[in-house]
N, C-alpha and C positions, 0 to 999 in steps of 0.2 A: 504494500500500500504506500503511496506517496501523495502528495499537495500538490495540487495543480494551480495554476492559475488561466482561466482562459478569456478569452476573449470574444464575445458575441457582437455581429452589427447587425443592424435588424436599422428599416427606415419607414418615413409616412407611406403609404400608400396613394399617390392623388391619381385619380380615376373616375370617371362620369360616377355617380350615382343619382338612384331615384328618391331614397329615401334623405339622405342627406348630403350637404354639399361644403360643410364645413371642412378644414384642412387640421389637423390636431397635430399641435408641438408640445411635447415633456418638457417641465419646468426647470431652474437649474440645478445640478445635484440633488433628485430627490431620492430619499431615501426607503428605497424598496426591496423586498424580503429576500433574503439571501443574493444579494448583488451587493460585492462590496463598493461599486464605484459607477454611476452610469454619466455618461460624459458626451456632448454635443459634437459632433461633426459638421461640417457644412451641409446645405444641400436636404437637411432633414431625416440626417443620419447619426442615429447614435451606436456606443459601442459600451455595452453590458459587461463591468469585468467580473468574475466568481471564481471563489476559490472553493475546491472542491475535492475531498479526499476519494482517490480510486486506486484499482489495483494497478491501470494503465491510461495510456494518455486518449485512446481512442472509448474507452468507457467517461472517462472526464470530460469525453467532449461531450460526447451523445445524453449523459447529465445535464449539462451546460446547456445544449440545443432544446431539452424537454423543458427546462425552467426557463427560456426565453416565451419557446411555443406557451405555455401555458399561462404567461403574462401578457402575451398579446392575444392571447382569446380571450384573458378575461378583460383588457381594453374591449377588445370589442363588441364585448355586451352593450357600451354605450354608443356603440355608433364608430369608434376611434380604431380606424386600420392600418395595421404594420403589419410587415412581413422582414425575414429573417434574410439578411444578405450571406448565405453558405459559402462561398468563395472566399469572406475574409476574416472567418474564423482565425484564431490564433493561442497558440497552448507553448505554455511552460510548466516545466518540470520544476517547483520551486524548492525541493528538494535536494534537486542534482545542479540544480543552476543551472539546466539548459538554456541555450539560447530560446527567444518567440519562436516561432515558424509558424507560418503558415499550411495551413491544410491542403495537399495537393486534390481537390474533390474529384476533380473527373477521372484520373487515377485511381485513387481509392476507392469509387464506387464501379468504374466500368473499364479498369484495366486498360484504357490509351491512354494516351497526350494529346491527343489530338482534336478529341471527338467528331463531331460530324459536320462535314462540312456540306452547304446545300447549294448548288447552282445550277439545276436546272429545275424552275418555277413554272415549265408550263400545266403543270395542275391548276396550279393558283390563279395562273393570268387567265385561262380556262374560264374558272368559276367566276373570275373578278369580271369579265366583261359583260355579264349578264348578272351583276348582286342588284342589282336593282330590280329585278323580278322575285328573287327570293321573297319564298313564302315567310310568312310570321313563324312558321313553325319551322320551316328550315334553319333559320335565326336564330330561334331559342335551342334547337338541335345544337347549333353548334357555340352557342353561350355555356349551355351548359357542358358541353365535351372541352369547350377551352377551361371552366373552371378547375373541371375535372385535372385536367393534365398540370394547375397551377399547386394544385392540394399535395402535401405533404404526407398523407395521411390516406393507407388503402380504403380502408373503412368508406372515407367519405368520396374517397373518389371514385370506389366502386356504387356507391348511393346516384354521385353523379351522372355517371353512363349512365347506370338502367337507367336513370331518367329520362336521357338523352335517347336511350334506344324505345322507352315509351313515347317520346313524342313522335319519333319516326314513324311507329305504330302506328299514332292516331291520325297521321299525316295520310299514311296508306290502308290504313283499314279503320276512317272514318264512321263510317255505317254500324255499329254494334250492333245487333241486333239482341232483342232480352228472351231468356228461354220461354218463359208465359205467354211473351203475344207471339211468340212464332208457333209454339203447342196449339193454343187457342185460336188461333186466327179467324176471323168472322164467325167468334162463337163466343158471345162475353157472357153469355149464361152460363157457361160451362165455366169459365173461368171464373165468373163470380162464385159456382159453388162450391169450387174447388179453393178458394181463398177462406169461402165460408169453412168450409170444414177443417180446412188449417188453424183456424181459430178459435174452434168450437175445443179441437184436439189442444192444443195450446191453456184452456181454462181448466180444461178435466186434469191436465197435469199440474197444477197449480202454478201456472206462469200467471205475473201482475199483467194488466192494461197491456201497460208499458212497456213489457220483455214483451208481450204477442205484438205489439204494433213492431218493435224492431225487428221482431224476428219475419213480420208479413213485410216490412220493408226489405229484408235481405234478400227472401224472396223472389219479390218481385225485381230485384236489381241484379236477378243472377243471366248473364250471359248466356247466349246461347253458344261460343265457342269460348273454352278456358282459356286463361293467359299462356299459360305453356303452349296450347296449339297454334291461338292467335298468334305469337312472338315466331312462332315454328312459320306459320302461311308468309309474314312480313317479310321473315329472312329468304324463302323460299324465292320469292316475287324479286328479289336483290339480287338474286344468284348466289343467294350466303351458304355455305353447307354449316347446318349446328343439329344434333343429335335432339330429340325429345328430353332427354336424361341431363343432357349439357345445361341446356334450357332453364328443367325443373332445379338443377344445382345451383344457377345464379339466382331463379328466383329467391329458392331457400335461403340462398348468403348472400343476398338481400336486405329478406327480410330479417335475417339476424343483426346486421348492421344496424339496423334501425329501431332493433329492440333488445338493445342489447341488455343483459341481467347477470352475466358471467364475462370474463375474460376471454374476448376473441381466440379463436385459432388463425393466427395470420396465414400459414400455408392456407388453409381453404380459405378465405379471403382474397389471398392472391390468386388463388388459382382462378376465383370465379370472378375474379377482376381481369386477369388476361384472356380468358372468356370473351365476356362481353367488350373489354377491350378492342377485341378484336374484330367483333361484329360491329361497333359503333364507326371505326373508321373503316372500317368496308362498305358499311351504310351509306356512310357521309361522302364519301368518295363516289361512291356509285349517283348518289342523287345530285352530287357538284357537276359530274359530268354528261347527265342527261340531261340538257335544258329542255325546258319547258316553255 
């Protein structure tokens, strides 16, 4: 075990919003919980310093990077957005008296120096010459897949696709149809007495008012094809190949992201993140290049 000292920068975020349009600057030297020193930069960048006992210096950082993340989400309950500059991390050993260094990131996480370089944009210039017909929903498609690829965090960015891949959904298989009126079809007696008796059944088990209205609301909001097939016809219609079973597994880890009551399993998480990962910019890709 040894004392680190590290170094976090993290800055404002200025960006269109709807809900608010204020710009938020940290006062000077304020004193906040386990940060020994936070200190102004130009340009509306600060730099977090913490000292922090670990076994190694790459545990000391990713302590360091959790206690910034988790100060800048709780700014952002009021409106006030930062984000973490990763590239200018810096750690000492205050033990050994190493020298600062710098974090080499792209290295450390993906084994080049180089990373990726992009020159040729005829995708982009593609799409760009007709954004002006993009639908509202193609839009929000792809708002939400940019936030997606901004987030830190699988959880939310696997939250974010499926979202991104439901809008696609609704974009292409806008018509739902509800399983009762396509059952019932020009026959609302028959469907009224089939509601009747759901409710009849519903009292003799001793459900309130209230549980039988939710439960004849569920009902009648039940789809005539499920989400796993619907999402299975969408991709189909793409040319996307995804297994029924693929499908059911992002839903599930999904819907665990979102209700969460236990400690994630990140491998399933990641897994049914590069899943849908994968389907969403196959999606997005596909619909950039068929103008409409």
């Amino acid at each position: 075990m040894a004392k680190y000292k590290v170094l976090v920068s993290f800055e404002t975020i200025i960006e269109e919003k709807i809900h608010s349009s204020h710009l938020t600057r940290l006062g000077k030297n304020p004193k906040i919980h386990n940060i020994k020193k936070l200190s102004q930069e130009k340009n509306n960048v600060y730099v977090a310093e913490i000292e922090v006992i670990a076994d190694n210096w790459r545990i000391a950082e990713l302590k360091s990077l959790q206690h910034i993340r988790d100060l800048i989400s709780l700014l952002a309950i009021k409106g006030d957005a930062f984000r973490i500059i990763i590239s200018r991390t810096k750690i000492k050993n205050l033990d050994l008296g190493q020298q600062e260094h710098t974090v080499d990131w792209i290295n450390h996480f993906f084994g080049i120096k180089d990373g990726i370089v992009r020159n040729n944009f005829e995708f982009e210039n593609k799409a760009l010459s007709w954004n002006d017909k993009w639908s509202y929903g193609l839009r929000e498609a792809l708002r939400y897949n940019f936030l997606a690829v901004l987030s830190q965090d699988f959880h939310i960015s696997l939250v974010l696709k499926y979202s991104c891949l439901e809008l696609i959904s609704a974009m292409l298989f806008n018509n739902q149809k509800c399983l009762l009126k396509t059952k019932f079809k020009n026959e609302q007696s028959k469907k009224k007495k089939f509601l009747d008796e759901v409710k009849m059944t519903c009292k003799k088990y001793g459900f309130t008012n209230d549980e039988a209205s939710r439960i004849m609301n569920q009902i009648q909001s039940v789809h005539l094809i499920n989400t796993k097939r619907r999402l299975k016809k969408v991709l189909e219609k793409l040319n996307i190949d995804a297994s029924l079973a693929d499908i059911g597994y992002a839903i599930r880890q999904r819907a665990k992201a979102i209700h969460l009551n236990t400690s994630p399993q990140n491998d399933e998480f990641m897994k049914a993140f590069h899943l849908v990962d994968k389907w969403v910019r196959k999606a997005l890709s596909h619909l950039l290049e068929c103008q409409e």
